[in-house]
C-alpha positions as CSV (number, residue, x, y, z in Angstrom):
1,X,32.5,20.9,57.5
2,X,36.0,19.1,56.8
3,X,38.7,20.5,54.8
4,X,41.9,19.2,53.7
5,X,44.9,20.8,55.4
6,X,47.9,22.1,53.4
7,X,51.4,22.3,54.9
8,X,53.6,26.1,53.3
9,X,55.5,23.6,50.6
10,X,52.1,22.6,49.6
11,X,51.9,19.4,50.8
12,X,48.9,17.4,52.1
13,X,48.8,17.9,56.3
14,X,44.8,15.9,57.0
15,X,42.1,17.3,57.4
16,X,40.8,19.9,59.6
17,X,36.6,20.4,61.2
18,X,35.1,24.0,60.5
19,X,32.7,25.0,62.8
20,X,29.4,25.5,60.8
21,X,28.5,28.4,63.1
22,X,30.8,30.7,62.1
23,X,32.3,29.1,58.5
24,X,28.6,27.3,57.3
25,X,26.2,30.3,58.0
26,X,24.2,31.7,55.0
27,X,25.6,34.7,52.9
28,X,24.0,37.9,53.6
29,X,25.4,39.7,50.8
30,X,23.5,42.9,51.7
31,X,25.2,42.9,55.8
32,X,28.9,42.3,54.0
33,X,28.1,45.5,52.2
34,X,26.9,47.4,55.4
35,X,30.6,46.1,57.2
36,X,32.2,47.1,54.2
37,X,30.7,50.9,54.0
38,X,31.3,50.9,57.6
39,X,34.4,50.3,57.4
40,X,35.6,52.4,54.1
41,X,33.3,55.4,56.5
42,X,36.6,55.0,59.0
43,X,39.1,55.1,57.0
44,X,38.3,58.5,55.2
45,X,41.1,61.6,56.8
46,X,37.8,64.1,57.0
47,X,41.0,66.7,57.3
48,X,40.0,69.0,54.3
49,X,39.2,72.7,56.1
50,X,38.9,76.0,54.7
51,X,38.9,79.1,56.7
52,X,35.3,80.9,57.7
53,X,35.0,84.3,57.7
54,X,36.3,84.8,61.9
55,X,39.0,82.6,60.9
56,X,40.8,85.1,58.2
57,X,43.5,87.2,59.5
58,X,43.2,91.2,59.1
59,X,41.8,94.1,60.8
60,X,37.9,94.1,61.3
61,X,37.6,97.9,60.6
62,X,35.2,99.2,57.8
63,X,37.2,99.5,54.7
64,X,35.8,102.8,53.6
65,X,32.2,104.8,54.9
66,X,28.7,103.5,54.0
67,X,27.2,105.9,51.6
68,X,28.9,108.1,49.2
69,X,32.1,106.4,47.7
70,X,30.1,104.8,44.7
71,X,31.1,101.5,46.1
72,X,29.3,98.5,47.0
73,X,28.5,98.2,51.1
74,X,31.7,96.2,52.8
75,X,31.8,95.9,56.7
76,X,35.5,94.7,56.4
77,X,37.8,92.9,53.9
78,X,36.9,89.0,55.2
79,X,34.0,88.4,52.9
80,X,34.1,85.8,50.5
81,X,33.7,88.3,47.4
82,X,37.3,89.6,48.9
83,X,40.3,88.2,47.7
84,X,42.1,86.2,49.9
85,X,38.7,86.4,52.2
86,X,36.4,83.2,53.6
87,X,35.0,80.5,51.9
88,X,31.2,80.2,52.9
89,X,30.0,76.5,53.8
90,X,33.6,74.7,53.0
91,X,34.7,72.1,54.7
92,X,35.1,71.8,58.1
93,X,37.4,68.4,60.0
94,X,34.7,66.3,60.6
95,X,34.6,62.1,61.4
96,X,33.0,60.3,59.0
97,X,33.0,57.1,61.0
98,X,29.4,55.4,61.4
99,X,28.4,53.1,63.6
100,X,27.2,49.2,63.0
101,X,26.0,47.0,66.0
102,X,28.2,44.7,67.0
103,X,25.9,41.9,66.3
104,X,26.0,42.9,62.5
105,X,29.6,43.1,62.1
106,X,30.2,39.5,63.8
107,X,27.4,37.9,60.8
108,X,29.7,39.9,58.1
109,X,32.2,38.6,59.2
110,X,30.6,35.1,59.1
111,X,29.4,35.8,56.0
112,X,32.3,36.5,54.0
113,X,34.1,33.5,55.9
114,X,31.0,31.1,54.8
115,X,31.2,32.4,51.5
116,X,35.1,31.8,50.4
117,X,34.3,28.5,52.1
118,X,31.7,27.9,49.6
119,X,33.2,29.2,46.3
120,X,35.9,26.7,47.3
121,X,38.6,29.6,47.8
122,X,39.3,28.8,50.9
123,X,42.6,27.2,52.1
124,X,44.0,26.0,55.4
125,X,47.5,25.4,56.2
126,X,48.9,23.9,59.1
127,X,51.8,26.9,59.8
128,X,53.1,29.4,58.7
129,X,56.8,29.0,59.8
130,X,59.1,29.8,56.5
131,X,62.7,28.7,56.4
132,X,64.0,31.6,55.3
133,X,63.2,35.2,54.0
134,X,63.1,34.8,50.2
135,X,60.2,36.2,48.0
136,X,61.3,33.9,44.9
137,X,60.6,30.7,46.8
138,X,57.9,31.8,48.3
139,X,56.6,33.0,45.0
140,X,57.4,30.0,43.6
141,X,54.8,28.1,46.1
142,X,52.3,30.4,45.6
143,X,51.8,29.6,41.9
144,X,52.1,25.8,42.6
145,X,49.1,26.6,44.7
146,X,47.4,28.5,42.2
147,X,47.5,31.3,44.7
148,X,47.1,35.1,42.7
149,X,45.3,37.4,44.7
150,X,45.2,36.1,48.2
151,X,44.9,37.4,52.1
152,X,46.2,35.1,54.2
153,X,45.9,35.6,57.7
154,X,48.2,33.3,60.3
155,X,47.9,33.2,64.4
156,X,48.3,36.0,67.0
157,X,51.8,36.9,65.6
158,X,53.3,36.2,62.0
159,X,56.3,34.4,61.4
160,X,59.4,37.2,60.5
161,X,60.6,34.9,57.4
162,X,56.9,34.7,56.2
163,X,56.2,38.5,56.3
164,X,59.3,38.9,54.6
165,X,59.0,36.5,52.5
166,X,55.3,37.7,51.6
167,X,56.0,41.1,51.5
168,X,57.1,42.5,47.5
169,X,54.4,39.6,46.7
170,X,51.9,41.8,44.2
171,X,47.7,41.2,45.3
172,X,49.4,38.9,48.7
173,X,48.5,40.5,52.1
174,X,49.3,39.1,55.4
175,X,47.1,39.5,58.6
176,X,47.3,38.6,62.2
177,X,44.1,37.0,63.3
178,X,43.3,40.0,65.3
179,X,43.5,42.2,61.9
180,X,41.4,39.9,59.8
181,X,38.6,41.8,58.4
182,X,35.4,41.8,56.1
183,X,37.3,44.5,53.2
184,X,40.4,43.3,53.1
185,X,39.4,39.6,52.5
186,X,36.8,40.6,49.9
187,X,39.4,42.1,47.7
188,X,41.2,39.1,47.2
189,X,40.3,36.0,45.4
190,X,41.6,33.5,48.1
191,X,41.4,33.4,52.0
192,X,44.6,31.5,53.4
193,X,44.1,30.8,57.2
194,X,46.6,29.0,59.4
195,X,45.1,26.6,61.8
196,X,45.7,29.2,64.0
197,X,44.0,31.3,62.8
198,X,40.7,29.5,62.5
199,X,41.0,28.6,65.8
200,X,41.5,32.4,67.0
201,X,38.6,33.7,64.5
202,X,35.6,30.7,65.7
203,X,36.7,31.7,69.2
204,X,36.1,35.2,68.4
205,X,33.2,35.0,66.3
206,X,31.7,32.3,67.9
207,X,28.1,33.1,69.8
């Protein structure tokens, strides 16, 4: 698959060969949404805890003798009819990562990559070296580009101006190759890669 290189001041740079393995495999709509649970599972904090009944602070003694007072049985003050006593079945710190073969998230990968390929919302550029650290510029080349909502991912490391530049962009995100990932590119209209970048991912992805 051939696709027409763009240079950062949206100029034309040739053309550029996709591998087909990795940008030209069919869409499995169904393992993108598997990657993207997945990875929404890993994300959660699972920090939310509420103290059980050994956890509560306060003597253990019997409030008060068995029979006799008129009052309902109580072994001590922790139970969660007390005030300030435990909370029975709360929440406990817990992961709520799952896991996903590796095999899987490679083809969701693929598949989101094959699919902004074929919706035509996918653009290449030969760099991402900026000449300086301006957002209005670089605004200003996004909307010749038609770029809105966009992820663009460049090489190993991003250029300082670019990230800069990029940065108070609203709907832009910028990605090292390493960092590209199935949610973060199907929240945005457009997939930007550097050459770079394609290079890194079909290295990485390919079989």
């Amino acid at each position: 698959m051939k696709i027409a290189v763009k240079t950062i001041e949206n100029k034309a740079a040739g053309d550029m060969t996709l591998d087909d393995a990795v940008f030209g495999v069919e869409v499995r709509a169904d393992v993108i949404h598997q990657m993207v649970v997945y990875q929404q599972d890993k994300r959660r904090g699972g920090n939310a805890k509420a103290k059980e009944r050994h956890e509560i602070s306060g003597t253990g003694k019997k409030p008060h003798a068995q029979k006799g007072t008129g009052r309902a049985r109580a072994g001590d003050l922790k139970r969660n009819i007390d005030r300030g006593g435990a909370v029975v079945h709360g929440p406990r710190v817990r992961s709520f990562a799952t896991a996903l073969p590796r095999r899987i998230k490679m083809l969701a990968m693929k598949s989101v990559l094959s699919a902004k390929a074929k919706e035509g919302k996918l653009i290449i550029l030969d760099s991402d070296k900026a000449k300086d650290h301006k957002t209005k510029p670089m605004a200003a080349v996004m909307a010749k580009m038609g770029i809105e909502s966009a992820v663009i991912v460049g090489g190993k490391e991003i250029d300082a101006n670019f990230a800069r530049a990029t940065a108070n962009l609203p709907r832009i995100d910028v990605l090292p190759s390493q960092g590209a990932n199935v949610y973060d590119i199907m929240r945005r209209d457009t997939l930007v890669l550097t050459k770079d970048a394609v290079n890194d991912l079909t290295e990485r992805l390919k079989d």
